[in-house]
C-alpha positions in Angstrom: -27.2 -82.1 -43.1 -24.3 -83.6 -44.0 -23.0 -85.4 -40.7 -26.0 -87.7 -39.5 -23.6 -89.2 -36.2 -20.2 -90.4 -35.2 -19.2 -93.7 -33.1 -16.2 -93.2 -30.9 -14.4 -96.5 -32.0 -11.1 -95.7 -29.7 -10.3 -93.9 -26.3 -6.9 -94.3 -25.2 -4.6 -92.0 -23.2 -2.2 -89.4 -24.7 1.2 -90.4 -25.4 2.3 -86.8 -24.3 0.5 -85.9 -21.3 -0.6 -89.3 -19.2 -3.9 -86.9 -17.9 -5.3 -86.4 -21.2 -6.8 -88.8 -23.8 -7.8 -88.9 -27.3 -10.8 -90.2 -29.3 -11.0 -91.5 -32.5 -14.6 -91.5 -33.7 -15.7 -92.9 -37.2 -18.2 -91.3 -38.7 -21.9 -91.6 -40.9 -21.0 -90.0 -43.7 -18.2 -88.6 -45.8 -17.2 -85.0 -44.8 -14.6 -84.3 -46.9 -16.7 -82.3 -49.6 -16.8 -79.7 -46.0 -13.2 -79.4 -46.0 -12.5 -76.4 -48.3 -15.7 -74.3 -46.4 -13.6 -75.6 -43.3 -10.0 -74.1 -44.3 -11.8 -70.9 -45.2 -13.8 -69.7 -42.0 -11.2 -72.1 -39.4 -8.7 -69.3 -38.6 -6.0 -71.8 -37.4 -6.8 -74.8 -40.0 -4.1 -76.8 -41.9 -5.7 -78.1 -44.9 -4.0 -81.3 -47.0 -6.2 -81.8 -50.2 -3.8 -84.3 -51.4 -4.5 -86.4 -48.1 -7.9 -85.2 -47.5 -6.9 -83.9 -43.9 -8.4 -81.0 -42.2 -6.5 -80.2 -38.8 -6.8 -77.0 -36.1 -6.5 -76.5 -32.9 -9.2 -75.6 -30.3 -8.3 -74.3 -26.9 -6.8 -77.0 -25.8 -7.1 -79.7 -28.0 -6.0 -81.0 -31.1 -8.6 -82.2 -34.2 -7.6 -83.7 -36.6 -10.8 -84.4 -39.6 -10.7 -87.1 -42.3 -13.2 -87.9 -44.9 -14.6 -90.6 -42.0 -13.2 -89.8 -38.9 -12.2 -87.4 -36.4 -9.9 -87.8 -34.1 -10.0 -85.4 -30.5 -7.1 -84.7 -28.9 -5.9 -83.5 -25.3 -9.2 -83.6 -23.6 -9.6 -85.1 -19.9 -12.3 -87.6 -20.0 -14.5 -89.2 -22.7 -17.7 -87.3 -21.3 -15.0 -84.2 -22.6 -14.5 -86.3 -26.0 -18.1 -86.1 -26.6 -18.8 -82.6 -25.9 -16.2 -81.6 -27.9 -17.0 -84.3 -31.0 -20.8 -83.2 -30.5 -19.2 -79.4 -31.0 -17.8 -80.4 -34.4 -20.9 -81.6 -35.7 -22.2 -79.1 -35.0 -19.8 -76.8 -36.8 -19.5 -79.4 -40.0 -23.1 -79.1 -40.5 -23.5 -75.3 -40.3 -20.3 -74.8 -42.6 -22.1 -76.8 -44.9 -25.4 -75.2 -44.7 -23.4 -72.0 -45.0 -21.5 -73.1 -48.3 -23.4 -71.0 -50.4 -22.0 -67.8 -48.7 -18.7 -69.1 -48.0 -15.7 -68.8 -50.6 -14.0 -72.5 -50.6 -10.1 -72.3 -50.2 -8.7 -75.2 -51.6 -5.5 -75.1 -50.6 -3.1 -74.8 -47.6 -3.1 -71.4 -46.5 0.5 -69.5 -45.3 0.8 -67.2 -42.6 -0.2 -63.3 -44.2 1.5 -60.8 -42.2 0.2 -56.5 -41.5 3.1 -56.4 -44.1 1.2 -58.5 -46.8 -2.1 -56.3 -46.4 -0.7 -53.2 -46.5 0.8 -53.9 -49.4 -2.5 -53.8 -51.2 -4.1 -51.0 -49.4 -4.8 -47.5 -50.3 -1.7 -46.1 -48.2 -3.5 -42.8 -47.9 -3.8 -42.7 -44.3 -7.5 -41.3 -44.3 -8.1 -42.3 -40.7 -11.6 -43.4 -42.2 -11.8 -46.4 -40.5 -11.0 -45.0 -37.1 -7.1 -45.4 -37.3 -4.2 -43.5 -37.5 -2.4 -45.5 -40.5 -3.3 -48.3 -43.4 -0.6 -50.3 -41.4 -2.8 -50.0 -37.9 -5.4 -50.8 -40.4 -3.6 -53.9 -41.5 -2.8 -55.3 -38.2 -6.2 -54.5 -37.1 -7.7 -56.7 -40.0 -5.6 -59.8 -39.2 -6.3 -59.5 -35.5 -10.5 -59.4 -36.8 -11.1 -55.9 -35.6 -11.4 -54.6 -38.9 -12.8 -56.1 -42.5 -12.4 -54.8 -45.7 -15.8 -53.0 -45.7 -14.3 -50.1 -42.5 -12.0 -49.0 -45.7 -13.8 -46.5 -47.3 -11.0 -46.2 -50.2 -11.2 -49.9 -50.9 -15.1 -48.7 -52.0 -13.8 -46.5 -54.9 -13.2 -48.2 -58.6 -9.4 -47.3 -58.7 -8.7 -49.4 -55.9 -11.3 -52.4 -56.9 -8.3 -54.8 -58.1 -6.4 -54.6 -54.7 -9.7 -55.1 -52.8 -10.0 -58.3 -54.9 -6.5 -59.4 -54.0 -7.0 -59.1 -50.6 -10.3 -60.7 -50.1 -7.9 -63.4 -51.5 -4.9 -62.7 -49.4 -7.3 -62.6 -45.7 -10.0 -64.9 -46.5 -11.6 -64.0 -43.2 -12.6 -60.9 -44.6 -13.3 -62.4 -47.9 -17.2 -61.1 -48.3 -16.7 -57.3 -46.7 -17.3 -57.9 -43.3 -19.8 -60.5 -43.9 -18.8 -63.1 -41.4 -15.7 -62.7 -39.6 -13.4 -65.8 -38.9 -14.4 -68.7 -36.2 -12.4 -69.2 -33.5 -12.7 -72.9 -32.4 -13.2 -72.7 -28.7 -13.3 -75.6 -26.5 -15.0 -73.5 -23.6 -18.1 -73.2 -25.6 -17.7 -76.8 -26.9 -17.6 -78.1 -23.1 -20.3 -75.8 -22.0 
């Protein structure tokens, strides 16, 4: 485990929307070591290693992690604040019980585009994976419908330098269809 608790040290209302509030909670123990497993499975996450700042949004919320704090945005009530902080422990101590089967990115990652993937794809158009085209294939992949395993051409040794490139380029299919990127969601989190 490496988040024992958090204190909420600060509830205050949002400066942009006079019905929410944020929370400010400091935390047990350092969680920055969590931050590259983070960037890697968080689909949405905006990693800063030079600042050691983790951000993302959930549903409707903002989170922003540092090494001994998070900070909850744009929840209604600090009953919400808790759910939600409770959520993130949760998450931070199963990404790092998970570390060991999750490729770290260290850096910030850009937007990738169908146009990026395709690039390294077969671009025979097998229909293998169920779809008419490697583009469909592409789009398919970014929207987490498809991983790089449902290519069958990706399997064969001529093409085992662009599979490696694009378990780079769409880290959420990184192992082969392992484990598929999380979605924060704030509905589960408030459940």
């Amino acid at each position: 485990m490496l988040l024992r608790d958090y204190k909420i040290t600060k509830v205050r209302r949002s400066f942009c929307n006079l019905e929410w509030i944020t929370a400010r909670a400091e935390l047990s123990d350092d969680i920055s070591e969590v931050f590259p497993y983070l960037n890697a499975v968080l689909k949405n996450a905006v990693y800063t290693p030079r600042v050691r700042s983790l951000n993302f949004k959930m549903d409707t919320g903002f989170i922003n992690l540092t090494p001994q704090e998070i900070h909850v945005g744009q929840v209604l009530c600090e009953e919400d604040a808790i759910k939600v902080l409770d959520y993130l422990k949760e998450l931070i101590n199963d990404t790092w019980e998970r570390r060991e089967t999750i490729m770290p990115l260290y850096e910030r990652k850009g937007e990738v585009k169908a146009k990026d993937i395709v690039e390294f794809l077969p671009k025979t158009d097998c229909r293998d994976c169920g779809l008419p085209t490697c583009f469909a294939f592409a789009v398919a992949m970014m929207r987490g419908q498809k991983c790089l395993k449902d290519c069958s051409a990706l399997g064969k040794p001529e093409f085992a330098e662009d599979k490696k490139a694009l378990a780079r380029l769409a880290p959420d299919c990184r192992f082969a269809g392992s484990s598929k990127v999380k979605k924060v969601s704030i509905r589960k989190a408030l459940k």
